[in-house]
BAKE-878212 format. One record per residue (C-alpha): x, y, z; residue in three letters. Coordinates in steps of 0.001 Angstrom, whole numbers, plus 524288, in hexadecimal, padded with zeros to 5 digits. Layout:
% residues N
    c1    c2    c3 residu
     X     Y     Z    ALA
...
% end
This chain:
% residues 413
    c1    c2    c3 residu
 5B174 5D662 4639E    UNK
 5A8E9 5D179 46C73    UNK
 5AE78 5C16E 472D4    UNK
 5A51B 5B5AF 46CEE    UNK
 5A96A 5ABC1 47635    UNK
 5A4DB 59D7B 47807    UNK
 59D15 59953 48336    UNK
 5AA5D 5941E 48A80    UNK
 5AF06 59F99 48C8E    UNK
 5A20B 5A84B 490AB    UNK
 5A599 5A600 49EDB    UNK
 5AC54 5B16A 49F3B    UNK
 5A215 5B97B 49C76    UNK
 59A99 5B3AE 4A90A    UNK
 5A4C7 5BBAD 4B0C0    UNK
 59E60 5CA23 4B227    UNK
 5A9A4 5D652 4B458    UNK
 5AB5F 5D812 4C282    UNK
 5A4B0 5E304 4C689    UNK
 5B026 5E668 4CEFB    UNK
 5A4F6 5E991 4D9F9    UNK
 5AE4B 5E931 4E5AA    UNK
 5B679 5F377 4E1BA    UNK
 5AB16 5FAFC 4DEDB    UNK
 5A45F 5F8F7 4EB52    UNK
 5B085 5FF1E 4F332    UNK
 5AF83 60B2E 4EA08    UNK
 5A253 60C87 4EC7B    UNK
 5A153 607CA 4F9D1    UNK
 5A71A 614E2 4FF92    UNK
 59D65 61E04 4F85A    UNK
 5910B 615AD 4FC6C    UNK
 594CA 61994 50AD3    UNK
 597BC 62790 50730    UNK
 58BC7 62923 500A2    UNK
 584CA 6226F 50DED    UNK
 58A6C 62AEC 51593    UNK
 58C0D 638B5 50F63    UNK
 57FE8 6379A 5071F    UNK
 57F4C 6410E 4FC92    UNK
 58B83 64771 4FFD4    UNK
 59230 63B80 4FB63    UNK
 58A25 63A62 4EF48    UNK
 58DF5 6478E 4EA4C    UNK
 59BE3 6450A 4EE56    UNK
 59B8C 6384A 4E4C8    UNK
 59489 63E7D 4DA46    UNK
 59CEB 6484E 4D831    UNK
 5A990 6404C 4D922    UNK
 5A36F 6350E 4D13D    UNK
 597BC 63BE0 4C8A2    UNK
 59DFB 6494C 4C636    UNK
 59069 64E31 4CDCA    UNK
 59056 65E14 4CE3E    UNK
 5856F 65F1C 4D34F    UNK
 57E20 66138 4E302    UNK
 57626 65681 4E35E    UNK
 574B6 64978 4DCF4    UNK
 565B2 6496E 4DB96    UNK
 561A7 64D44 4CCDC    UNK
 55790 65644 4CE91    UNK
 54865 6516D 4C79D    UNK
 548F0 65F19 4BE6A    UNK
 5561F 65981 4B9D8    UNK
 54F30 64C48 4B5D3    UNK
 543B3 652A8 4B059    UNK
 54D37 65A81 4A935    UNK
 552CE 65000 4A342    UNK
 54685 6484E 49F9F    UNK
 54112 652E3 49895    UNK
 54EE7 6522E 49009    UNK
 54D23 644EF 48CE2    UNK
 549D8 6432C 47FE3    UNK
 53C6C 63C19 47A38    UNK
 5434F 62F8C 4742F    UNK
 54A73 62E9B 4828D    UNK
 53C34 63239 488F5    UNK
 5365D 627DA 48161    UNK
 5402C 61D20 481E8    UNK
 540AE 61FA2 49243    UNK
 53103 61DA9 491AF    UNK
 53235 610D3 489AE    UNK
 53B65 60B56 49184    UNK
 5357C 60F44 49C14    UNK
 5288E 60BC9 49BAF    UNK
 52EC0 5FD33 498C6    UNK
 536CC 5FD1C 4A3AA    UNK
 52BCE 60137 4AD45    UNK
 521DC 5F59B 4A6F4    UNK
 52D18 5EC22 4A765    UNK
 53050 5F0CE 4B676    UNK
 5202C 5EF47 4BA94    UNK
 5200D 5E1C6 4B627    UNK
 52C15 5DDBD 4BF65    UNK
 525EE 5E477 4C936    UNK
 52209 5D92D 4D481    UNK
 51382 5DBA4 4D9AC    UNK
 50B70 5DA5D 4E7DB    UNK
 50604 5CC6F 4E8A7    UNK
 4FD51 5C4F4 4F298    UNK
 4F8EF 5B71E 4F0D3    UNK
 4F267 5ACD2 4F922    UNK
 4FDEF 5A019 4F9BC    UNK
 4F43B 597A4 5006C    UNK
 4F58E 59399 50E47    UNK
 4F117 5A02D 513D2    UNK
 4FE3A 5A866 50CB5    UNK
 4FA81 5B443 506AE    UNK
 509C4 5B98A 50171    UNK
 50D3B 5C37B 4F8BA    UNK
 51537 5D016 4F5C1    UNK
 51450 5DC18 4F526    UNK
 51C91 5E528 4ECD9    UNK
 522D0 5F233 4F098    UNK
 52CB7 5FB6D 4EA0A    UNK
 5396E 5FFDD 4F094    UNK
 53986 60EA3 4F42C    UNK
 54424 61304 4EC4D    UNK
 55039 60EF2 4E29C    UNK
 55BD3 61532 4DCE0    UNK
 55F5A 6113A 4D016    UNK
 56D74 61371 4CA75    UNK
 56E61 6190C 4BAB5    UNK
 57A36 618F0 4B6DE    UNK
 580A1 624DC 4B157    UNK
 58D52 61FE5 4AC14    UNK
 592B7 61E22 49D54    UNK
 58337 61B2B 49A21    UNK
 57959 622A0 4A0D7    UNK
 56E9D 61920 4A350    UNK
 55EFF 61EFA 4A374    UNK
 55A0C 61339 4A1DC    UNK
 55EFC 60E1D 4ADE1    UNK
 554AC 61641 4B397    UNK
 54A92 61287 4ACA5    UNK
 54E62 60516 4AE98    UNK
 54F66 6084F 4BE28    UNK
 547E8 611A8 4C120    UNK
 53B8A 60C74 4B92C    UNK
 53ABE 5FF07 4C282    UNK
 53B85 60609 4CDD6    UNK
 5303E 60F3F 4CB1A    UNK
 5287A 6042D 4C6F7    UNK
 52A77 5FCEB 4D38C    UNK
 52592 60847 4D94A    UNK
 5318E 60E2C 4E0A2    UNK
 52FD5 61BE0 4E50C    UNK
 53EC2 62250 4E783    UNK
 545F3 61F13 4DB8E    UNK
 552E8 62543 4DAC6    UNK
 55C34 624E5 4CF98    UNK
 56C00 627DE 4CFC0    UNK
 57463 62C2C 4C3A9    UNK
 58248 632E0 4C4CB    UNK
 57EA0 638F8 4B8BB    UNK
 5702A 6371E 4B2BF    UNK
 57031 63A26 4A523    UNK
 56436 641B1 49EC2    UNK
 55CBA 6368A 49D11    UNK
 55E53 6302D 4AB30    UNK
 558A6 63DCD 4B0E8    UNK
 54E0D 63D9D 4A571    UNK
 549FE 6315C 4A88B    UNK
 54A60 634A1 4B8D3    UNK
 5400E 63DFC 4B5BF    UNK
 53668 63661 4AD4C    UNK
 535CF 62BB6 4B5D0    UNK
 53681 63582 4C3F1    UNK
 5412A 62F50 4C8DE    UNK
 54189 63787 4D4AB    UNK
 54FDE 637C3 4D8F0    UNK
 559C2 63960 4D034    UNK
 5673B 63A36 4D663    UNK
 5730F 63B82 4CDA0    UNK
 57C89 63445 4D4CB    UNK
 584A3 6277F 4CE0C    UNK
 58EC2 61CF5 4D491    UNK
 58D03 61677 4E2B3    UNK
 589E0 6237E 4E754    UNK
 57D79 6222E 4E0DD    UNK
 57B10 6155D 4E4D3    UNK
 57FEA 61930 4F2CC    UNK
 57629 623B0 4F1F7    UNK
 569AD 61B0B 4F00C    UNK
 56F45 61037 4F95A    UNK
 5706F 619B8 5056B    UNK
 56990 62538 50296    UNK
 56EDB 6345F 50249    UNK
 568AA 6404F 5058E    UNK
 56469 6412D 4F7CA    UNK
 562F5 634CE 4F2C3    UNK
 5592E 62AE1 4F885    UNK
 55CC4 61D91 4FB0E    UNK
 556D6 61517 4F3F7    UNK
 552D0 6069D 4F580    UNK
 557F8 60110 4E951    UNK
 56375 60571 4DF25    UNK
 563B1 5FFD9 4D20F    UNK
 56B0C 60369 4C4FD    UNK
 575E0 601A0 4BE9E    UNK
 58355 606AD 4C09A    UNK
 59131 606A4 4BFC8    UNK
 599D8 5FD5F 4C8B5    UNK
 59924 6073C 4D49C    UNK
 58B48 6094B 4D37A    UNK
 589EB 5FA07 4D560    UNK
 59392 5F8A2 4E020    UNK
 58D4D 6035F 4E7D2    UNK
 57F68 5FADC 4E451    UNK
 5859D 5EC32 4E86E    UNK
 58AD7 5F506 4F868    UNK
 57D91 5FC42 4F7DE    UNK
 57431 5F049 4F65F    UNK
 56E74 5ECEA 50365    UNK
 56C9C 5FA5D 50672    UNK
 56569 5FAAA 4FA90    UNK
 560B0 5F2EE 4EF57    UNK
 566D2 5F201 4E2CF    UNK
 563AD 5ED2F 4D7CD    UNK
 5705F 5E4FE 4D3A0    UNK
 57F9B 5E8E3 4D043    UNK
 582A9 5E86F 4C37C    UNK
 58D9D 5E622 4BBFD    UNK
 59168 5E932 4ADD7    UNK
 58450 5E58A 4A341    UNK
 5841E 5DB2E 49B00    UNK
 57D13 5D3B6 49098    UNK
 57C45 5C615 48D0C    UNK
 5759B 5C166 47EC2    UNK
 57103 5B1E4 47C22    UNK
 56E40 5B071 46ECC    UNK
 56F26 5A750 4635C    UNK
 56C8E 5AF4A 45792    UNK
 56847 5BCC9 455AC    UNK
 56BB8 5CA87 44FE7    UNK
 5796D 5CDE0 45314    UNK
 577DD 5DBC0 451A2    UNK
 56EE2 5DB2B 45D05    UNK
 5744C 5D2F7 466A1    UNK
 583AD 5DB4A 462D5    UNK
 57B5A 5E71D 467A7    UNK
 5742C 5E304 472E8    UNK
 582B4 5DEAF 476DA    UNK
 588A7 5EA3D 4750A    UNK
 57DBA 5F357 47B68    UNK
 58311 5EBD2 488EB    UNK
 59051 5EC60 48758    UNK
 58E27 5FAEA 485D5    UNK
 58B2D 5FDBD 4920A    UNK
 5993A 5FA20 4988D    UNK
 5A664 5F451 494C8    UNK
 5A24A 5EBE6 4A021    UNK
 59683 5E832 49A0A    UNK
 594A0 5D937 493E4    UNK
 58CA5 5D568 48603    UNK
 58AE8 5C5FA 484EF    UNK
 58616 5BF7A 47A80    UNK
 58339 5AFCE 47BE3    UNK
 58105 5A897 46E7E    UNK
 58284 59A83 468FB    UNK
 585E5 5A104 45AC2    UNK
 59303 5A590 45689    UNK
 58C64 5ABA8 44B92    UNK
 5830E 5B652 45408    UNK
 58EDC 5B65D 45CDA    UNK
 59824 5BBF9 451CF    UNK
 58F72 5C449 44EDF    UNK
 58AE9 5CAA6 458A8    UNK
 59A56 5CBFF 45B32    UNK
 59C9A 5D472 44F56    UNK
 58FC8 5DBA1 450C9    UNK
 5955B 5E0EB 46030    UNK
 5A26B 5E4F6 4569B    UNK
 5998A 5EBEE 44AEE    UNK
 59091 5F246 45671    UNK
 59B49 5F6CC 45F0E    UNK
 5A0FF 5FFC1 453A3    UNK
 5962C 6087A 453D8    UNK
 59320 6083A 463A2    UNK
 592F8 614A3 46A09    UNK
 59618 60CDC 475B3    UNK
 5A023 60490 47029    UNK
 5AB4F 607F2 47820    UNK
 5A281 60234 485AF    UNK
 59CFD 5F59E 47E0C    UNK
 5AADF 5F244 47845    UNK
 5B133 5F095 48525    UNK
 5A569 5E789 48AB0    UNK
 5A3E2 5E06D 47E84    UNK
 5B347 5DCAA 47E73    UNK
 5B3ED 5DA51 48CD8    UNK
 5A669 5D417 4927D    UNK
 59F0E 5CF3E 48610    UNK
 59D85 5C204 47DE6    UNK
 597DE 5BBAB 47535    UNK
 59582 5AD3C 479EB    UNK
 594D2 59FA8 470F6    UNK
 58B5B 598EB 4784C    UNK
 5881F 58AB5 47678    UNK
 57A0E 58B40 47738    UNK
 57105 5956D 47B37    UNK
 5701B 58C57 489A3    UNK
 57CE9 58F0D 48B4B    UNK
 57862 59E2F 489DC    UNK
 56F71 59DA2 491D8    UNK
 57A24 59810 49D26    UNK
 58391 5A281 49BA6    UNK
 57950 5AD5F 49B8F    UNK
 57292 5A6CE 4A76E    UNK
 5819C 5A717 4AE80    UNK
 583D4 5B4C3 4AA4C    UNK
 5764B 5B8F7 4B031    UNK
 57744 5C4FF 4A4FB    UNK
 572B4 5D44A 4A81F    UNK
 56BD1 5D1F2 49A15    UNK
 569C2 5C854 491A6    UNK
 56521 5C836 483A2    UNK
 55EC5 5BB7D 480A5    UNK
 55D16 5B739 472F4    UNK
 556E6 5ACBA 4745A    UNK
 54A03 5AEAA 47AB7    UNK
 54872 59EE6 47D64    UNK
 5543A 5A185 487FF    UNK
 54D8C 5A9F9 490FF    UNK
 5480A 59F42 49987    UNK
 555FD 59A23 49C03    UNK
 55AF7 5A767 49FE2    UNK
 55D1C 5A860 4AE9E    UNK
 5665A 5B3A3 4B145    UNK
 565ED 5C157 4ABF6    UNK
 562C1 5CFDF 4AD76    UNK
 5589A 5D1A4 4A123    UNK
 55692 5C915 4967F    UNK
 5558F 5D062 488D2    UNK
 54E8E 5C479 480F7    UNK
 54ECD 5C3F7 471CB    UNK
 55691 5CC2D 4679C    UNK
 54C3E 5D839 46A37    UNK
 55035 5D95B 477FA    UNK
 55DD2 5E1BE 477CC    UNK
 56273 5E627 485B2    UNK
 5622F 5F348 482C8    UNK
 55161 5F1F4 4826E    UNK
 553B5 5EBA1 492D2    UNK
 55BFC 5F6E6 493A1    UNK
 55380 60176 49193    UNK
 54505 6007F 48C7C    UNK
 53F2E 5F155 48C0B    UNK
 53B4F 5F092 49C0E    UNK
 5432F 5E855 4A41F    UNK
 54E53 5EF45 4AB50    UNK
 55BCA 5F041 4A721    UNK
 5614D 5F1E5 4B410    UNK
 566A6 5E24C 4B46B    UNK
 5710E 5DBC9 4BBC1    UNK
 57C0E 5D8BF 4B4C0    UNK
 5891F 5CFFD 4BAD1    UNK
 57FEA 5C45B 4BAD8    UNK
 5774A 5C7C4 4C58D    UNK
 56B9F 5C66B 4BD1A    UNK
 56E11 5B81D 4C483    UNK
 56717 5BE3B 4CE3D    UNK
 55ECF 5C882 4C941    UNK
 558C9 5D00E 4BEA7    UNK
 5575D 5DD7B 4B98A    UNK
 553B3 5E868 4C290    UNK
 54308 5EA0A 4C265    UNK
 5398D 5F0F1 4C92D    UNK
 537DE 5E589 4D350    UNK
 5452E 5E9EB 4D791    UNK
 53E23 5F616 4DC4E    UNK
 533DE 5EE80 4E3B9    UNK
 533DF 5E697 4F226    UNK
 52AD4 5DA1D 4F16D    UNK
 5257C 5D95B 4FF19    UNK
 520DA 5CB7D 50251    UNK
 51211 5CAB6 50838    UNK
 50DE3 5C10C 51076    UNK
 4FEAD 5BD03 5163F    UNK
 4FB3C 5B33B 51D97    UNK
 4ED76 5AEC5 524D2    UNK
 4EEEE 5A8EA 5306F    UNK
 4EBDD 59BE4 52A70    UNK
 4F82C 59CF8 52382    UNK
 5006C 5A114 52D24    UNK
 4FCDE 59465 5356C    UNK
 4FEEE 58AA3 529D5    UNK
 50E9F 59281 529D7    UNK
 50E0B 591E6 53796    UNK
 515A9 584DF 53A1D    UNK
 51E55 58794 52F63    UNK
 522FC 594BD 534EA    UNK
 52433 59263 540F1    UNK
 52D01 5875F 53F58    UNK
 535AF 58E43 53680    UNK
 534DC 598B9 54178    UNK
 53A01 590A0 54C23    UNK
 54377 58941 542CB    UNK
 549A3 597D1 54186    UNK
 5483B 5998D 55084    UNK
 53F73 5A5BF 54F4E    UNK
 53557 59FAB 55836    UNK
 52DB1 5AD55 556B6    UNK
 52AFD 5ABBB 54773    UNK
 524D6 5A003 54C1D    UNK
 51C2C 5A504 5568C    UNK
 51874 5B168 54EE3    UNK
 51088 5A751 5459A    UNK
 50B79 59DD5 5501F    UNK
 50574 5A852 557EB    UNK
 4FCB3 5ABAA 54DFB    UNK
 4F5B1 5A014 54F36    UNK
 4F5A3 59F01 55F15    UNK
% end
């Protein structure tokens, strides 16, 4: 059964698994240069030892994905144009826009907004084969307006390829592992390289991302998924469920729930035990509900609020609506007992690509402003420039670049 602990001891559950990155990055360090080097010679090499890939080239051919879209069936048809219609509105409104305005003074600033050429976006092809990853990746990108969007799979399922088709993804590669992510970083004789890489993936698909980035943008490493719950009262059933649906994704994965009652916290104890007898996926949600999950005895719902701000969770399920303007750190916020994870997951809008080992301290959930360079605009009359005049050129000199200075004074000689 799942731990109810009291507050004094939830420090341990501050302490993420190591991601064991280092001895990942010397596994993967070796095939990044291979795959720079040799180019697509190395890729098949590492597909077939790794992928069990049988075939002559990696690039799935656009009959292939049309083939498989017109196999999809109408509930999957409709639930991929729900969700995607939702996560394309929800992507337009992140979307940063041109500007100009007059800031007095004779300063006319601004931006200007402009997509990046291309991305590569990882969907993982493992134990769960995840299509909605590129919805959830894919979607953004088109609606910043990028042009070469690539996507990587070792081995898309039905619906991946399906969904590569209705939304003209137009390179499809199936290629998995930090070959793949080698691939987009450097480029191959088949496969472009891109400007950004984003997705999820397994712990050598994010090693290959953390030696790649500089070459290339990413959009963050991630770790195992977790969930963290702060509530005071509610339905049990639910909140045992909405647990559960995380820890299923990985004995690595984490399910945290934060309450001040020993009552909800019992019960949502025995609910995890009554739900994970008739769990197809019991056997994966067991281990991560034994070894990473909790339920907390809080003293107050401040104290909550603390913890989840220290843990910075991937998602977190707030009860208590009243809360949300205390909340500082986390991937998504799933606010009120009709928000379950699994809606952020795959139909409600915002992305459920989210960074997880408490980097939501420094940033959200990929969006389509991820996809996007804002470019900085700057106008000034001459009048301006001579009021800034003194200013910069004694910062100039300060800085001993006496030729920032004069290329300001001579305009006014």
């Amino acid at each position: 059964m799942i731990r109810i602990l009291p507050y004094r001891e939830a420090e341990q559950l501050l302490v993420r698994k190591a991601l064991r990155l280092e001895e990942a990055e010397r596994a993967v360090a070796p095939i990044l240069k291979d795959v720079q080097e040799r180019g697509d010679a190395a890729l098949l090499d590492y597909a077939r030892k790794f992928d069990s890939f049988e075939g002559g080239t990696f690039r799935v051919p656009a009959r292939e994905c049309e083939d498989a879209a017109r196999r999809l069936t109408a509930e999957f048809r409709a639930a991929v144009e729900v969700a995607g219609a939702n996560i394309g509105e929800y992507a337009a409104a992140q979307l940063p826009r041109d500007s100009m305005r007059e800031y007095g003074g004779g300063r006319r600033l601004g931006q200007i907004v402009r997509p990046l050429d291309s991305m590569g976006a990882y969907i993982p092809a493992g134990r769960y084969p995840l299509p909605s990853t590129l919805l959830m990746t894919v979607i953004p990108a088109q609606v910043a307006g990028v042009r070469n969007i690539c996507i990587a799979s070792p081995r898309p399922s039905l619906e991946t390829l399906g969904i590569a088709a209705l939304y003209k993804v137009p390179n499809v590669f199936r290629l998995g592992g930090a070959q793949a992510i080698a691939a987009f970083a450097y480029g191959t004789e088949s496969v472009p390289r891109v400007e950004r890489i984003v997705g999820p993936g397994n712990i050598y698909v994010a090693a290959a991302k953390k030696l790649v980035a500089g070459e290339v943008g990413i959009d963050f490493i991630a770790g195992p998924t977790e969930i963290l719950i702060i509530a005071r009262e509610g339905n049990a059933r639910w909140m045992a469920a909405d647990m559960l649906a995380q820890a299923e994704h990985d004995t690595d994965a984490s399910a945290v729930l934060l309450t001040d009652s020993r009552e909800l916290a019992e019960a949502v104890a025995r609910e995890i035990e009554a739900q994970l007898a008739t769990l197809t996926t019991a056997a994966v949600a067991r281990e991560a509900i034994d070894r990473n999950s909790a339920v907390v005895l809080v003293e107050s719902m401040e104290q909550a609020v603390e913890f989840s701000n220290r843990l910075a969770p991937e998602h977190l399920a707030l009860h208590e609506a009243e809360l949300l303007s205390r909340i500082d750190n986390a991937g998504s916020v799933f606010l009120g007992p009709a928000s379950p994870e699994a809606a952020g997951d795959y139909a409600s809008g915002p992305n459920h690509v989210l960074p997880t080992s408490g980097a939501a301290r420094l940033r959200a959930g990929l969006s389509s402003a991820d996809f996007v360079k804002v470019i900085s605009v700057q106008e000034l009359s001459m009048e301006g420039l001579k009021r800034l005049t003194p200013a910069i050129a004694t910062l100039a000199r300060a800085e001993g670049l006496e030729a920032h200075a004069r290329s300001v004074e001579v305009r006014h000689q």
